[in-house]
C-alpha positions in Angstrom: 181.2 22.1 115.4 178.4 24.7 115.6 181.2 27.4 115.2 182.6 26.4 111.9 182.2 27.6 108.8 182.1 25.6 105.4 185.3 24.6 104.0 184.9 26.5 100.3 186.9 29.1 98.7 187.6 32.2 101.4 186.2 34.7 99.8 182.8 33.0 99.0 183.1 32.6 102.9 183.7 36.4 103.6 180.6 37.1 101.6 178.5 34.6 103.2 179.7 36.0 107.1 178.5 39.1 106.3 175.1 38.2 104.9 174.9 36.0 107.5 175.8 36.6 111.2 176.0 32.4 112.4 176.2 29.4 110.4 173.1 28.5 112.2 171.8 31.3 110.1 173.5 29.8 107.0 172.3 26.1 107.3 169.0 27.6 107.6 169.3 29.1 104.2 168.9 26.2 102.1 167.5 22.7 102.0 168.7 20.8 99.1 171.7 21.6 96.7 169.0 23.3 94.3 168.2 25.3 97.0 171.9 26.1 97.8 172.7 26.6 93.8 170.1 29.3 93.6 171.7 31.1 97.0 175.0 31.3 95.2 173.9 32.0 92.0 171.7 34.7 93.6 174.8 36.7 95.5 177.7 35.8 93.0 176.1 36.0 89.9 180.2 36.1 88.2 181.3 32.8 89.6 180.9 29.8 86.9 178.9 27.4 86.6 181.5 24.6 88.0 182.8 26.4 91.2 178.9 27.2 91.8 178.4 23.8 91.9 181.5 22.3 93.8 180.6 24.6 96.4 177.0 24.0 96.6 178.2 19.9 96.8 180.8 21.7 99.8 177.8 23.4 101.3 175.5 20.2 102.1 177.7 18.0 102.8 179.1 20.5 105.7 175.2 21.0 106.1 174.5 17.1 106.8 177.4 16.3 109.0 177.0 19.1 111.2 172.8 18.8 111.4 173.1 17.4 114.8 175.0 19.8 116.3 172.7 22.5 114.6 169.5 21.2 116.1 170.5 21.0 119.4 171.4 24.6 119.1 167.8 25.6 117.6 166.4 23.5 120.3 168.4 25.7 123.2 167.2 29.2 121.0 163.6 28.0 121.7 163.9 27.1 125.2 166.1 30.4 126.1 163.7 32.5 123.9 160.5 31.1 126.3 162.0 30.6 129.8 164.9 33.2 130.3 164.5 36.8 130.5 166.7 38.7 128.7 170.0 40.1 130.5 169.9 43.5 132.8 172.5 45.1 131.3 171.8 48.6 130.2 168.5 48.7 131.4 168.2 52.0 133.5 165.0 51.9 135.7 161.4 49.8 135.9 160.1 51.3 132.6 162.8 50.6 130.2 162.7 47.0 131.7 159.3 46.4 130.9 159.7 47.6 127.7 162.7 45.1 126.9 160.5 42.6 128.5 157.4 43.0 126.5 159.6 43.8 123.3 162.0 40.4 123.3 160.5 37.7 125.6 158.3 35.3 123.1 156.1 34.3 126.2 154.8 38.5 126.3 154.7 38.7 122.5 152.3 35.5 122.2 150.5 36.9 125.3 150.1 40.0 123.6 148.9 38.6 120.4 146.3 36.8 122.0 144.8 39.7 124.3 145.0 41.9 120.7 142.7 39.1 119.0 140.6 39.4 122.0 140.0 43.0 121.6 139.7 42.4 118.2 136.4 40.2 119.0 134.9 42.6 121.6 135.4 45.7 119.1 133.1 44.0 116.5 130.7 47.0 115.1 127.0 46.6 116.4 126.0 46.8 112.8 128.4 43.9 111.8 126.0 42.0 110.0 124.6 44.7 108.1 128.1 45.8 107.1 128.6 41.7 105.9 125.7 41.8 103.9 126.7 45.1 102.0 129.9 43.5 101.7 129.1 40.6 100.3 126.5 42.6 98.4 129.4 45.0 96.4 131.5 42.1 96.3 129.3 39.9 93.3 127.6 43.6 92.1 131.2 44.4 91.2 131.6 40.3 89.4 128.1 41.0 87.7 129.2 44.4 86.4 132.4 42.5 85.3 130.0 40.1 83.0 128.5 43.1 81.7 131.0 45.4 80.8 133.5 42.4 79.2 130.1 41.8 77.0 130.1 45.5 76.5 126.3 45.6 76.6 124.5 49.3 75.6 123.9 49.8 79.6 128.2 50.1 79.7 128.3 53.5 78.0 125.9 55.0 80.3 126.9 54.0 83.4 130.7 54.8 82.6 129.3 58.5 81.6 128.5 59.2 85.2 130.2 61.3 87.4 130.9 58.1 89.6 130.7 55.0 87.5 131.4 52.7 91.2 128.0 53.6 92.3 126.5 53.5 89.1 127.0 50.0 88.7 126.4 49.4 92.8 122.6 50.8 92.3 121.9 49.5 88.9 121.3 45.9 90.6 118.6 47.6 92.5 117.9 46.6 95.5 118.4 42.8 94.9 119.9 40.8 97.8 123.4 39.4 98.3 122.5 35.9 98.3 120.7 36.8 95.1 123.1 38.4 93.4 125.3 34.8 94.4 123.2 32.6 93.3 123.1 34.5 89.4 126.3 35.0 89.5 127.4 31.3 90.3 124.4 30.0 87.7 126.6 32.4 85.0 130.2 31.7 86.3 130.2 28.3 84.8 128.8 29.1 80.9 131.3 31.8 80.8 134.0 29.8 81.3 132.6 27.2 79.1 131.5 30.0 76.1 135.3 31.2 76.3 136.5 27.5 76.1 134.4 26.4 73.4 133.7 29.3 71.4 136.4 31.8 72.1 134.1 34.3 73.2 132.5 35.7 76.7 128.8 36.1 75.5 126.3 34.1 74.1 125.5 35.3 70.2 122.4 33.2 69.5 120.6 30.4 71.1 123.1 27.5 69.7 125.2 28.6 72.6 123.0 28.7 75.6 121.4 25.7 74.3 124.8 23.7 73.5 125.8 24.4 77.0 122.8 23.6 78.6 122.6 20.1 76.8 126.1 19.9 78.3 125.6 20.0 81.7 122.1 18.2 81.4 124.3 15.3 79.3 126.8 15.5 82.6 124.0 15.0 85.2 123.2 18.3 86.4 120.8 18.9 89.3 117.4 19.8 88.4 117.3 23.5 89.2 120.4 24.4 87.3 118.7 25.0 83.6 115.8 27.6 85.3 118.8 29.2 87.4 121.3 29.7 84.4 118.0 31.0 82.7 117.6 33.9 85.3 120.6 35.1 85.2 121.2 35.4 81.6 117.7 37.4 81.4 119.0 39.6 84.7 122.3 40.1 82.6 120.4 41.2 79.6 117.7 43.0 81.5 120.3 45.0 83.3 122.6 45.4 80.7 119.4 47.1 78.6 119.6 44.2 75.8 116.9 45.1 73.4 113.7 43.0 73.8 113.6 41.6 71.1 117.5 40.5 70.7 116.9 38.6 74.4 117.8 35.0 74.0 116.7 34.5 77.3 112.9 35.3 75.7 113.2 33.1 72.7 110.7 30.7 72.8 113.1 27.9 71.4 115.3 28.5 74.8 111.9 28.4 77.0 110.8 25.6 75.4 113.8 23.5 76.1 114.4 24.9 79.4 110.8 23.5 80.9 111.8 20.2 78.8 115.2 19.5 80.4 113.9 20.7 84.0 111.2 18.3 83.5 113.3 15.7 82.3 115.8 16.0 85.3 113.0 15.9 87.7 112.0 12.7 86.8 115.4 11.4 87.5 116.2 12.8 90.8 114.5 12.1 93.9 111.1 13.8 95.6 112.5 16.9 97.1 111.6 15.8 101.1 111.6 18.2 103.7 113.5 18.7 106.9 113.2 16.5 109.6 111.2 16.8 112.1 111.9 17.5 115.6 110.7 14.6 118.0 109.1 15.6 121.6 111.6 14.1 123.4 114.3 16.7 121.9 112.1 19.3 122.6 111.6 18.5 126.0 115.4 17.9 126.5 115.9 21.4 125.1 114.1 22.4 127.8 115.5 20.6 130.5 118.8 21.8 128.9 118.0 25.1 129.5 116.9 25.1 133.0 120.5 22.4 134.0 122.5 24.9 136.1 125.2 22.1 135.6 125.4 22.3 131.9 127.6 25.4 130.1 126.4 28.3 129.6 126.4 28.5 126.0 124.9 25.1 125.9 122.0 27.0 127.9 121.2 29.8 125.8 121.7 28.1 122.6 118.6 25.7 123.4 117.0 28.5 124.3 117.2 29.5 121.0 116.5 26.6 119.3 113.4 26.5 121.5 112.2 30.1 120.0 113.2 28.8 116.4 110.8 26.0 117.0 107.7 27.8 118.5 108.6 30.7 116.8 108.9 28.6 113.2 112.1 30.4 112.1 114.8 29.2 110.3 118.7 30.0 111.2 118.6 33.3 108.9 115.9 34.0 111.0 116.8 33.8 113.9 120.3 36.1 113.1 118.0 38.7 111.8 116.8 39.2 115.1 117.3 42.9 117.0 118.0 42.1 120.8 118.0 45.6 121.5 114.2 45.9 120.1 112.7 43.1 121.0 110.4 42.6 124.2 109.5 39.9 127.4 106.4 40.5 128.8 103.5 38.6 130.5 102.1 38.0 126.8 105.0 36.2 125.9 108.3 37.0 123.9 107.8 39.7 121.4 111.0 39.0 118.6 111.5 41.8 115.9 113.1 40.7 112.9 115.1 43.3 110.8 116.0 43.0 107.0 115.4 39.4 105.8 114.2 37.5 102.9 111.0 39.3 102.6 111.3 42.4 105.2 113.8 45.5 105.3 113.9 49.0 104.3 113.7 48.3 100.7 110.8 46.3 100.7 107.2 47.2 101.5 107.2 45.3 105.2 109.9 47.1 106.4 110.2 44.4 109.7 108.0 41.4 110.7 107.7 39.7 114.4 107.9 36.7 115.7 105.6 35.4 118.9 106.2 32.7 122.1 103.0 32.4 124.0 104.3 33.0 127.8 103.3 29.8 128.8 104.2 27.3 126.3 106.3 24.9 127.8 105.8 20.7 127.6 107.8 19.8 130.7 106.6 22.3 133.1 110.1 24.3 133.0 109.9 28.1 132.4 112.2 27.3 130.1 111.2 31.2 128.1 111.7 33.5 131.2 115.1 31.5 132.3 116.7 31.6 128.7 115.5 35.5 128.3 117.4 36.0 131.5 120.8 34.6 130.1 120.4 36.4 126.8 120.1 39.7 129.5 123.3 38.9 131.1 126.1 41.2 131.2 128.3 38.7 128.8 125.3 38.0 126.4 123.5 41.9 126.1 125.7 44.2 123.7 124.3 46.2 120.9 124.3 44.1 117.9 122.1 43.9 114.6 122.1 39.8 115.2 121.3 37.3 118.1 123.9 34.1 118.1 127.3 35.6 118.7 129.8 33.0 118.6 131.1 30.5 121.9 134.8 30.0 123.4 135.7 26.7 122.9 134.9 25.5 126.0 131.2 27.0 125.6 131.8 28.6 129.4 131.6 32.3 127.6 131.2 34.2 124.2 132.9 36.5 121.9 131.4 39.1 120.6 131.7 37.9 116.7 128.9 37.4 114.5 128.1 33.7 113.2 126.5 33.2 109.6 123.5 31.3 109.7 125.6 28.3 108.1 127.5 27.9 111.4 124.6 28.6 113.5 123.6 25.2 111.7 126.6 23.5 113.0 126.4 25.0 116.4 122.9 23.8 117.0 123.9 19.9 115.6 126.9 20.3 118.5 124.3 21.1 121.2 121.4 18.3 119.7 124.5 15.6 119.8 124.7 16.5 123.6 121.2 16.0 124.7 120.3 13.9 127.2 117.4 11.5 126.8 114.4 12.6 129.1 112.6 10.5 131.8 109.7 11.5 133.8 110.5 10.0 137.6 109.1 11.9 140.8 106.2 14.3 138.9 108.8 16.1 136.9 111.1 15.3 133.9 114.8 15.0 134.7 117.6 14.3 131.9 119.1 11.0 132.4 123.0 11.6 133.5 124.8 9.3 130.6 122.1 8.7 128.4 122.4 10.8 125.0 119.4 11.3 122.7 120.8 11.1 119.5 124.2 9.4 119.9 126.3 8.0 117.3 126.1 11.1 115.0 122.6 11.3 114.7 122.7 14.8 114.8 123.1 15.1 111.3 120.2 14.0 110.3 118.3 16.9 111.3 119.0 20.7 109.4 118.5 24.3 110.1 115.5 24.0 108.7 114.1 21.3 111.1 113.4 23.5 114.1 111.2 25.9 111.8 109.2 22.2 110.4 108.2 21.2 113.9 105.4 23.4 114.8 103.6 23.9 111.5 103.9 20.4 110.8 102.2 19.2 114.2 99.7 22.5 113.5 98.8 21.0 110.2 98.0 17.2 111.5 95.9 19.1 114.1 93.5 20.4 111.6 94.6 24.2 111.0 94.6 24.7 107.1 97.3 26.5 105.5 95.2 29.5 105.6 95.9 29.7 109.3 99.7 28.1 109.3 100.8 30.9 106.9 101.0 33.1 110.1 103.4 30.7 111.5 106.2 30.9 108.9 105.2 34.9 108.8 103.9 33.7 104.9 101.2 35.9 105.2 103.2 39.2 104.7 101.4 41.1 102.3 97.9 39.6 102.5 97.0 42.8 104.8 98.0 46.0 105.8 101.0 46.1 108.1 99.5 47.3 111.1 96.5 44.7 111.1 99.0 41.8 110.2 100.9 42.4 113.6 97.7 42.5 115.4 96.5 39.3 113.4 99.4 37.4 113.3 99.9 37.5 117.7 96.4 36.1 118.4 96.8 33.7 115.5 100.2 32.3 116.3 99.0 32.2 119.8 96.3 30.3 119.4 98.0 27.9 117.8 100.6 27.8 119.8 98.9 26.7 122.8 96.8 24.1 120.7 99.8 22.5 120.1 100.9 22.7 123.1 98.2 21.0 125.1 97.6 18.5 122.4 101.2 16.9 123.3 101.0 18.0 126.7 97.3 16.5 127.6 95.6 15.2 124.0 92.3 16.0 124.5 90.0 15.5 121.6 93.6 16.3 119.3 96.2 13.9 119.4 99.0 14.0 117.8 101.0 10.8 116.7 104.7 11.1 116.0 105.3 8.0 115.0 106.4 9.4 111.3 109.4 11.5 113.0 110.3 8.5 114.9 110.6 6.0 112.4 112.6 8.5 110.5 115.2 8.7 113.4 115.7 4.9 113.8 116.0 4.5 109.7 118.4 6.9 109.7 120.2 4.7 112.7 119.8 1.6 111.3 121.3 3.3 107.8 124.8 4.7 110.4 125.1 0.6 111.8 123.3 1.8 115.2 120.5 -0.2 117.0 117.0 1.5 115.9 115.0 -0.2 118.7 117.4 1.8 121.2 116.7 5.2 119.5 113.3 4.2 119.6 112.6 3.6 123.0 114.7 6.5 124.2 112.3 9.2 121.7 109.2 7.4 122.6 107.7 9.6 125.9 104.5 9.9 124.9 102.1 7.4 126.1 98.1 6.6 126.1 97.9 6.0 129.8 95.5 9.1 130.3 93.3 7.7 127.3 95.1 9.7 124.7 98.1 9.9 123.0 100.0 12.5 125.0 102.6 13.2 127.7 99.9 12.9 130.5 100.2 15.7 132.2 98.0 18.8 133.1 97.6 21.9 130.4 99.1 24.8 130.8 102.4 22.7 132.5 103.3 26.3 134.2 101.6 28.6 136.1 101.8 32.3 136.5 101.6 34.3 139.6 98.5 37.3 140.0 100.9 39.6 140.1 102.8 38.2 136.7 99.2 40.2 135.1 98.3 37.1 133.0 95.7 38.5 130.9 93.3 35.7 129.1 91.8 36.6 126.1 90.1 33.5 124.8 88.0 30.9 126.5 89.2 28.2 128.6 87.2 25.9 126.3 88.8 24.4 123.4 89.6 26.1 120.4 87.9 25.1 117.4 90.3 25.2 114.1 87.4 26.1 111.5 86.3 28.8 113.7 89.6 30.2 114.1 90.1 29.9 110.3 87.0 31.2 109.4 87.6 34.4 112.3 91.0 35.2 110.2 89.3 35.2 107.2 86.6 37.5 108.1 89.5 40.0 109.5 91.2 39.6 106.2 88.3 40.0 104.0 87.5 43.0 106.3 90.5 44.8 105.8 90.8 44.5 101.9 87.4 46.4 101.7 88.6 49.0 104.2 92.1 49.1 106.2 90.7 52.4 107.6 88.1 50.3 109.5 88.9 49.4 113.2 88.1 46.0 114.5 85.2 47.0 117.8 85.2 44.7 120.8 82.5 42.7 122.1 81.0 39.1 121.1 79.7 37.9 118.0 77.8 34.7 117.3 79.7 31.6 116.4 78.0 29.2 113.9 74.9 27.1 114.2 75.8 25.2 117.1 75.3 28.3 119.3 79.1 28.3 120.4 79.7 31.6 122.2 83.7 33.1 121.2 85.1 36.0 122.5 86.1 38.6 120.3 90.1 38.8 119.6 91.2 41.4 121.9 93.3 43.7 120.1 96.4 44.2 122.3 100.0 45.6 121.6 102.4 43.2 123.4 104.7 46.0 123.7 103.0 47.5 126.4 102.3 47.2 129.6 
């Protein structure tokens, strides 16, 4: 059956043999008599409309009578094409039968493709990021040069008079960010459609269309940022495309005026803008566990690691992937992080890079949970030149490729590892991870966000009586209130400081407690909300007790220890450390330096306030160093 041909006129069949070889190959051809009409219509475009059609009716009905035969035939193809080699004839010696081998077995070919993919991942440029971010960068320059040139704004006939127009419009957007230039564009995207739709043109020609378009989307329930954001971009449009001053609609006052209505309007409507979630203790302290479990994948490992460093660090996911392995530093200060072009930082901006600091001995469950994660980020599979951190897993997190991750999926990855975490019991004077026990099961993962890690710390900081003032070094806000060599020198003994007063006021209390009841109660609403039991959650995120008088994990501050010959160098007191002193000892060095960044801070002691208390001065160290 799996020999024999159609019965239909013999010469249609002559054709068809020599176009195709089987009639496997033919009753692959077609799969409904549509299908077959256009095939015969295609190669015998002089046969008439009825014999086309008899034979098509010829064609399927052979087609459906011999289908079984013709899948057992495709199922054999498959099965010879994986398992059998092909046949030695005419194969002369060992190297023209590997090259058959590799060139017809399907097992080789998908063998090969996979190795190739491989190499693909490990070939990644160091600069990858960098290269993304121009990418992305040209990619909505070249959509926002679009906008202007269709307009055909006065800044077109310059630009297109240059010797090379591409760049012309590439530098005319300055040196505005990709995500930037997104965020206009997609604010502008929108009204031109609408503007073509409406009023058959591609550029506003007075305020009755921004205005029209903007009651629109407000009439249509838009969110509350959209009427500022389409606002920016139409005056970055006209800006850029050198609209004169006084012919900017995004200037009229009529346009401002109902802009700040409608976002007021909207506001009232939606709900309080809430921040991200906080990190409880116990999560932290799993992290840490996490990091140290020799029985957990290696990926998993590193990865809290890093979530660790966003957390004491207070950095977000963009943050963290704008770090530079390669100049970054471990040392018996702590972990020394140097981010490259962000938000705020990079060549084209006047803090070319900012740091981040860990305090050596920060740690809540007494695990060096800092040195053992830097040594799997200095593994042979983790340390490769590359302009980011987080490269992404295998799917069995046992190993990495060497691919960049975008922030976004850095998100994802971290809500993986958190829905993993074991819940944390204290049993033998030391914390262990309960072996079936998770911390947030039932998806509870999502209710934290990148942001969450970077909220922990200057949140706990802010209930423990530092100001904002003092928390801006945190966050790295402070860029630009000093000089950039006296806010790196600053920012370490401030971070630092706080740091460790966070630390030991969860670790021991003291006279500073902190309560995280609030981040608690937030995890079991959000478990009740999924159909989970909240008194479960809340018992397995509740570690922190008043046994030792205070509200605290009840152990001894600092939880780790370093060795004499780990050169732990103390530059404060042992005493606690007084927020309004520190507050008003970073003030002083600020107001110093904006009367004179030439001047050089001089060691010694100065007196505290009226209560006699005796400081040290801040020793002005490079972490770098030795």
């Amino acid at each position: 059956m799996s020999d024999v041909w159609p019965s239909i006129d013999p010469v249609l069949i002559t054709s068809l043999q020599q176009l195709f070889k089987t009639p496997l190959q033919l009753q692959a051809a077609f799969d409904s008599e549509e299908d077959c009409y256009t095939l015969l219509t295609g190669h015998f475009p002089d046969l008439i409309d009825e014999d086309v059609r008899n034979a098509s009716a010829e064609m399927i009905r052979w087609q459906s009578v011999s289908a079984p035969a013709f899948k057992r035939l495709r199922m054999q193809s498959v099965a010879d094409g994986l398992f059998v080699l092909p046949s030695p004839q005419g194969i002369i010696d060992v190297r023209d039968s590997f090259s058959s081998i590799t060139q017809s077995s399907t097992v080789v070919v998908l063998e090969l493709a996979s190795k190739k993919r491989q190499r693909k991942y490990k070939d990644e440029a160091p600069d990858v990021r960098a290269k993304k971010l121009d990418a992305e960068r040209k990619k909505y320059t070249v959509f926002l040069a679009n906008v202007i040139k269709t307009a055909k704004l006065p800044v077109v006939q310059i630009v297109e008079s240059l010797d090379d127009p591409f760049s012309g419009w590439v530098h005319l957007f300055a040196a505005r960010r990709a995500n930037t230039l997104k965020n206009r564009y997609k604010s502008w995207r929108p009204f031109q459609n609408w503007l073509e739709l409406h009023r058959g043109r591609i550029f506003p020609l007075n305020c009755k269309d921004i205005i029209d378009y903007m009651q629109f989307r407000v009439d249509e329930g838009c969110g509350k940022t959209v009427p500022e954001s389409f606002s920016i971009a139409l005056n970055l449009i006209e800006v850029l495309g050198r609209v004169p001053e006084d012919q900017q609609l995004s200037k009229e006052s009529l346009w401002l005026g109902h802009v700040k209505s409608w976002s007021a309007e909207l506001a009232a409507d939606s709900p309080p803008r809430r921040p991200a979630e906080m990190y409880t203790v116990a999560m932290i302290v799993a992290l840490e566990l996490t990091v140290e479990d020799e029985f957990e994948t290696i990926f998993a490992r590193a990865l809290a690691w890093v979530v660790l460093v966003m957390v004491w660090g207070a950095l977000r996911c963009d943050d963290i992937q704008s770090v530079l392995p390669h100049r970054s530093h471990f040392s018996r200060f702590g972990l020394r992080l140097l981010l490259g072009k962000t938000k705020t930082t990079g060549p084209d901006k006047p803090q070319k890079e900012v740091i981040a600091h860990v305090h050596r001995t920060i740690s809540l469950s007494g695990v060096d949970w800092l040195e053992i994660g830097h040594d799997i980020w200095k593994s042979d599979a983790f340390s490769y030149r590359r302009d980011y951190l987080v490269m992404e897993p295998r799917k069995d997190w046992e190993g990495v490729r060497r691919k960049f991750v975008p922030p976004s999926e850095l998100s994802s990855l971290i809500r993986k590892l958190l829905s993993s975490l074991r819940v944390p019991t204290f049993r033998n004077s030391r914390w262990e991870l309960a072996p079936t026990q998770l911390l947030l099961p039932d998806g509870l993962e999502m209710h934290f966000s990148g942001h969450s890690p970077r909220n922990f710390l200057t949140s706990v900081a802010a209930l423990l009586g530092f100001s904002k003032d003092m928390r801006a070094y945190l966050g790295r806000w402070s860029i630009g209130m000093t000089s950039s060599e006296e806010y790196v020198r600053t920012a370490r003994q401030v971070v630092y400081k706080i740091q460790k007063a966070v630390n030991r006021s969860i670790v021991e209390g003291r006279d500073d407690e902190y309560f995280e009841d609030e981040a608690i109660e937030s995890v079991c609403k959000a478990a009740e909300a999924s159909g989970a039991n909240p008194n479960r959650i809340r018992r397995r995120h509740t570690i922190m007790n008043t046994l030792s008088g205070h509200n605290c994990l009840g152990q001894v501050f600092p939880t780790i220890t370093l060795a004499e010959d780990d050169g732990q160098v103390v530059t404060e007191t042992d005493q606690d450390v007084d927020p309004v002193l520190l507050e008003e000892d970073a003030r002083s060095m600020l107001a110093a330096t904006s009367k004179s960044r030439e001047e050089k801070d001089v060691g010694g002691e100065r007196q505290g306030h009226s209560r006699g208390v005796k400081l040290h001065c801040i020793v002005l160290v490079d972490v770098s160093g030795p």
